[in-house]
C-alpha positions in Angstrom: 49.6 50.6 18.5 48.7 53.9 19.9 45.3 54.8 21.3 43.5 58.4 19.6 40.4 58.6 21.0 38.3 55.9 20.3 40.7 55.2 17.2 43.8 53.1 16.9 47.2 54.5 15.0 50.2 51.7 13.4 52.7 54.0 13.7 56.7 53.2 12.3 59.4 55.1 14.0 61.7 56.8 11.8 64.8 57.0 13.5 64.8 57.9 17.1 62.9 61.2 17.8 58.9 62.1 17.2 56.2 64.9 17.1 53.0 64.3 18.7 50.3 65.7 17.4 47.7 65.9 20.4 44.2 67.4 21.6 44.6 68.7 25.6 42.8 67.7 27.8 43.8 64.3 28.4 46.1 64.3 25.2 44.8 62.3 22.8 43.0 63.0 19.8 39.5 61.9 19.1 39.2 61.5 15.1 36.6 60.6 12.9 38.5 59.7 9.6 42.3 58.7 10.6 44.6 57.0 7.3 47.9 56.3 7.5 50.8 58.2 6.8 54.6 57.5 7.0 57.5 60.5 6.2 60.9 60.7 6.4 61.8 64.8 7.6 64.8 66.3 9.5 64.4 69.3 12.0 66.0 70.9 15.4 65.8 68.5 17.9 62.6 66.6 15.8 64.9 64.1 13.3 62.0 62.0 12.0 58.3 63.4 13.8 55.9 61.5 14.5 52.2 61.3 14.0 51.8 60.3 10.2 47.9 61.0 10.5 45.6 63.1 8.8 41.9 64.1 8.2 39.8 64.1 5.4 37.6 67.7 5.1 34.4 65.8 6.6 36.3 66.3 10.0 34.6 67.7 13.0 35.3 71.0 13.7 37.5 71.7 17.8 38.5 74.8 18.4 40.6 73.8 20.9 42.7 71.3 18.4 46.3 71.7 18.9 49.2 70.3 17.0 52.2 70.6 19.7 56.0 69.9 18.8 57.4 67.1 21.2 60.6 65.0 20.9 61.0 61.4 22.2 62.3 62.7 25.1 59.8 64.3 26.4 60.5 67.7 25.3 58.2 70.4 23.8 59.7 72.4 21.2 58.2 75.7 19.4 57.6 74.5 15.3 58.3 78.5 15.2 61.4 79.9 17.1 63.4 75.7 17.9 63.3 74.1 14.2 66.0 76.0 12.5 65.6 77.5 9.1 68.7 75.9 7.3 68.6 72.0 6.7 72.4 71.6 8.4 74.3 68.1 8.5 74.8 66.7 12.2 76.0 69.0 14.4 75.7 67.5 17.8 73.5 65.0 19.9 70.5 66.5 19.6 70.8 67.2 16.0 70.9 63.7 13.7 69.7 65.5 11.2 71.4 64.1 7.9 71.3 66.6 4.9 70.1 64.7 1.9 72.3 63.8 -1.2 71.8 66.9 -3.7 73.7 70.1 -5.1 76.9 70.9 -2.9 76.2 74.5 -3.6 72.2 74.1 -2.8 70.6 75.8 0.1 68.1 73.3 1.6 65.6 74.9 4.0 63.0 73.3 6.5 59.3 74.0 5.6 56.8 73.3 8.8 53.5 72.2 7.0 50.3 74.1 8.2 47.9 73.1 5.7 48.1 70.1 3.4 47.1 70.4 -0.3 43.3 70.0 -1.1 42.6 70.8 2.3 40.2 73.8 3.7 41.3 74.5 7.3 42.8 77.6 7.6 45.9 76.0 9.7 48.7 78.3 10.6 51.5 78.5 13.7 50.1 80.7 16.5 52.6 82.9 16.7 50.6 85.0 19.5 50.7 81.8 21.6 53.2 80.2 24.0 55.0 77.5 22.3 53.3 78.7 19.0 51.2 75.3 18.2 49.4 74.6 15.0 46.1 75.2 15.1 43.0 76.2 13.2 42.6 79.8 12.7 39.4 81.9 14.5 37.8 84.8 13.4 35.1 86.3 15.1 34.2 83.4 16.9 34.2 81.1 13.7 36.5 78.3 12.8 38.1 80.1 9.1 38.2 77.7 6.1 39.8 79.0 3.0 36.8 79.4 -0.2 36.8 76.7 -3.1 37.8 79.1 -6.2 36.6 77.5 -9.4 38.3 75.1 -11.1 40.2 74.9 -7.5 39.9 72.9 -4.0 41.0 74.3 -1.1 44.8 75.2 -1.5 46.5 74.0 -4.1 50.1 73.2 -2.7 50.9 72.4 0.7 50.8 75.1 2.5 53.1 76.7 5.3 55.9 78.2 6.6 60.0 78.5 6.9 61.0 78.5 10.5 62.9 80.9 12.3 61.7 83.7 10.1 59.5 86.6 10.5 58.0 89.5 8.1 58.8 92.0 10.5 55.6 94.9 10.4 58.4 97.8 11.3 60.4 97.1 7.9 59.5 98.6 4.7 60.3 96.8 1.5 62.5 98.9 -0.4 60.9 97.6 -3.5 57.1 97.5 -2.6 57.0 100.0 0.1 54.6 97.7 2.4 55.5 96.8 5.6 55.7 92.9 7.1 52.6 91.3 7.8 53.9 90.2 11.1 54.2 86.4 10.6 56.9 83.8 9.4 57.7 84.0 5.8 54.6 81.7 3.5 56.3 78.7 1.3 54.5 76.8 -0.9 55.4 73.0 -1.7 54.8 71.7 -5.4 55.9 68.7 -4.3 53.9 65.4 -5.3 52.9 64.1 -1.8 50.3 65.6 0.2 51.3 66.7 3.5 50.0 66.5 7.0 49.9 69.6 9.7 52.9 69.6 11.9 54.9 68.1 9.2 58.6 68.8 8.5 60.3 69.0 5.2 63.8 69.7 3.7 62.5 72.0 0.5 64.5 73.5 -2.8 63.7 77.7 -2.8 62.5 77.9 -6.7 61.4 81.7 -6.6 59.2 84.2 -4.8 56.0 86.0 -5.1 55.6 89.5 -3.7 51.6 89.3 -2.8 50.3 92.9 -0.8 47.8 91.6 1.4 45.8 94.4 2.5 48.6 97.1 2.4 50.8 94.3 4.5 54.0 92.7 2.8 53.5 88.8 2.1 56.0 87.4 -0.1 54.9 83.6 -1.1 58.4 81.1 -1.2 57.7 78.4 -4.6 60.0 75.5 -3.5 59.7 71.8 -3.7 60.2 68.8 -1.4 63.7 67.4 -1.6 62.6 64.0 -1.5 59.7 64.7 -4.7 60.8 62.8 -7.9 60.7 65.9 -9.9 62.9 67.9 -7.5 65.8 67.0 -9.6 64.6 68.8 -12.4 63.1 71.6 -11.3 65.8 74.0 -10.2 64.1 77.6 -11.2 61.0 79.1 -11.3 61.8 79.1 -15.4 62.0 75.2 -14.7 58.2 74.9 -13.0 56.8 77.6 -15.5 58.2 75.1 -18.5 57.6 72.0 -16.9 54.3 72.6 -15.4 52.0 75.0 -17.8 49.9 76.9 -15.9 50.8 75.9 -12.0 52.4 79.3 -12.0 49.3 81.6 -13.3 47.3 79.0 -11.3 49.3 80.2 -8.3 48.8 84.0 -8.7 45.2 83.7 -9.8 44.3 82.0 -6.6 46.3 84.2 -4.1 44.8 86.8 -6.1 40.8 85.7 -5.7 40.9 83.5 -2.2 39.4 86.4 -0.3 36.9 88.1 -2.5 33.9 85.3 -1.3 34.9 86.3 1.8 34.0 90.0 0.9 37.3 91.4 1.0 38.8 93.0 -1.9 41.0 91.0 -4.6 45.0 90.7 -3.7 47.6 93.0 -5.2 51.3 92.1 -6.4 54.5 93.9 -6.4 56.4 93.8 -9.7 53.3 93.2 -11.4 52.4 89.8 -10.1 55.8 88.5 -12.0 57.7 86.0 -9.8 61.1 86.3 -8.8 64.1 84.4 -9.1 66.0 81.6 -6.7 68.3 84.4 -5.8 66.0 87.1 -5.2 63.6 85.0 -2.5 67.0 83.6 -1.0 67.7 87.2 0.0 64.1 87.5 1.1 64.6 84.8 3.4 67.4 86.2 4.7 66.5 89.3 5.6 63.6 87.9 7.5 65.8 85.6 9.4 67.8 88.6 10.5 64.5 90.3 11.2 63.1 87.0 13.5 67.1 86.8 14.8 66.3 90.9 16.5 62.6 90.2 17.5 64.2 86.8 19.9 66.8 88.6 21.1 64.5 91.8 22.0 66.3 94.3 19.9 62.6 95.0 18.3 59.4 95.7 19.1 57.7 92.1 19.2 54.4 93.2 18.3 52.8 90.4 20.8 54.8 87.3 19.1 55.3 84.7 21.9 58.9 83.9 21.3 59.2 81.3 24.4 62.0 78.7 23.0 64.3 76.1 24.7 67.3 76.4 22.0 68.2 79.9 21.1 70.6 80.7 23.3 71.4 84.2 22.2 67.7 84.9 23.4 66.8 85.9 26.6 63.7 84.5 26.1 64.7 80.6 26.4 63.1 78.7 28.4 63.5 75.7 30.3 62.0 72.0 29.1 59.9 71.8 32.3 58.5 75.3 31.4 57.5 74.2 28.3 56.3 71.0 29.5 53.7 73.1 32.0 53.1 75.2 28.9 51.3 72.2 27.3 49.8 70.6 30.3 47.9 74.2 31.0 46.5 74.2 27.4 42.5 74.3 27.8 40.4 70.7 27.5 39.1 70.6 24.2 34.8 70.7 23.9 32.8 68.8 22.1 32.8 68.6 17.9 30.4 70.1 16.0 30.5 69.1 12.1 31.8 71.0 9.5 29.6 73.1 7.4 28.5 71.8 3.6 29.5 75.4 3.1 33.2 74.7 3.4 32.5 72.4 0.0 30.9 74.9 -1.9 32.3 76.5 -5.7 32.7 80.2 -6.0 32.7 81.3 -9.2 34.8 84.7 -9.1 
């Protein structure tokens, strides 16, 4: 049993390394509605995290919650520049990652989990912060929770990112003409099981959506969980679109609308909101890996990413484990919780 706050965690080990997902301060977490999770996942260094916990949306708001990458050793890794983008077989001690039975020709990639589906919290990897931990995103002073679009809650997929990527704001899209929105590349996971923050899975690229977001490039990855029953079958976006009627248009009508109770205008879309291929977003996802490859190795202008790592080697930027150690145990003391507005429940009708 593990102590979290006041609460108590059964937590199963799966395999030999773990994430912990902690408040600072005196790093634990003080919950007020904990369930229990358990996920098999495969990452750099993280083979099996740990922390299968998450919160229902009646949580109380911290903004000083942190969701830190650590492995059973004792080291702190970056969910950002450490987990590699590529689902590889074993390479070497501190990679047991096993690549799961599935198409000898198939590209798996890792997904790191910032917002589970259903949820409100607008989660995402501070990229602007040492270490880049999870955390809930501020904006003028104010905790940000993505609106409730009628007939929808919260997001609809779970929600994050593809390591070891970034949509670099220097590079114009040849097709769109917008430049990078200066963040990793945005994957969505159809998969069945709802996900927690911090989580790590192996996902299937289905296709791609080229959102503009204010004048800024920010292409949307479809894929699906490896380990989801319907990940057999769904190999294209043609697949989900004949599979699943209507999770597609549900898709672009709620990137489309998710800011406008916010005030903001609705979102635009480059080749008129139509999605593109498996082939098309794999290249996407390339280029942005060559893009986040120049921005560690300080051939680019980093725009104020913290790329502080302790794997890359090529960067000159790697850091050692004690230094990321002291980067955790410096983190600010989290305050006291304050609950979370009956606002964040509320339908907008747009």
């Amino acid at each position: 049993m593990r102590h979290i706050g006041h609460s108590c965690l059964c937590m199963r080990h799966i395999g030999h390394l773990c994430l912990c997902m902690r408040h600072i301060g005196h790093l634990c977490l003080c919950m007020r509605h904990i369930s229990h999770l358990a996920s098999e996942f495969t990452t750099l260094l993280l083979s099996s995290l740990r922390f299968p916990v998450r919160q229902s949306s009646s949580y109380a708001e911290r903004k000083e919650w942190l969701c830190f990458s650590e492995t059973s050793q004792g080291k702190y890794v970056s969910p950002f520049h450490d987990i590699p983008l590529v689902a590889e077989p074993e390479q070497g001690n501190d990679v047991p990652a096993k690549k799961p039975k599935n198409d000898e020709n198939e590209v798996l990639f890792n997904m790191v989990v910032e917002v589970p589906r259903w949820s409100n919290a607008k989660m995402e990897i501070a990229t602007k912060e040492p270490l880049n931990p999870i955390k809930q995103d501020v904006k003028k002073g104010k905790l940000r929770y993505v609106a409730n679009i009628f007939p929808h809650k919260g997001y609809i997929w779970n929600y994050g990112a593809l390591p070891q990527t970034w949509e670099d704001p220097n590079h114009t899209d040849a097709e769109t003409k917008c430049c990078g929105d200066n963040d990793p590349i945005d994957v969505c996971d159809i998969g069945t099981q709802v996900c927690f923050p911090g989580q790590v899975i192996q996902v299937k690229v289905l296709g791609i959506l080229a959102m503009i977001d204010e004048g800024e490039m920010d292409w949307k990855v479809i894929a699906i969980n490896v380990k989801d029953p319907d990940a057999k079958n769904l190999n294209s976006i043609e697949d989900v679109r004949n599979s699943r009627p209507g999770h597609l248009e549900a898709t672009v009508d709620w990137f489309r609308k998710y800011k406008v109770p916010d005030g903001k205008p609705v979102n635009q879309f480059g080749f008129n909101g139509r999605f593109k291929d498996k082939d098309f977003a794999v290249d996407i996802i390339k280029s942005t890996h060559e893009h986040w490859r120049a921005l560690l190795q300080k051939q680019t202008n980093s725009e104020g990413i913290e790329c502080k790592n302790i794997s890359c080697c090529e960067s000159p930027l790697k850091c050692s484990a004690d230094e990321a150690s002291d980067v955790v145990q410096s983190a600010p003391a989290f305050g006291s919780p304050h609950p979370v507005s009956p606002e964040v429940d509320k339908w907008h009708f747009v």
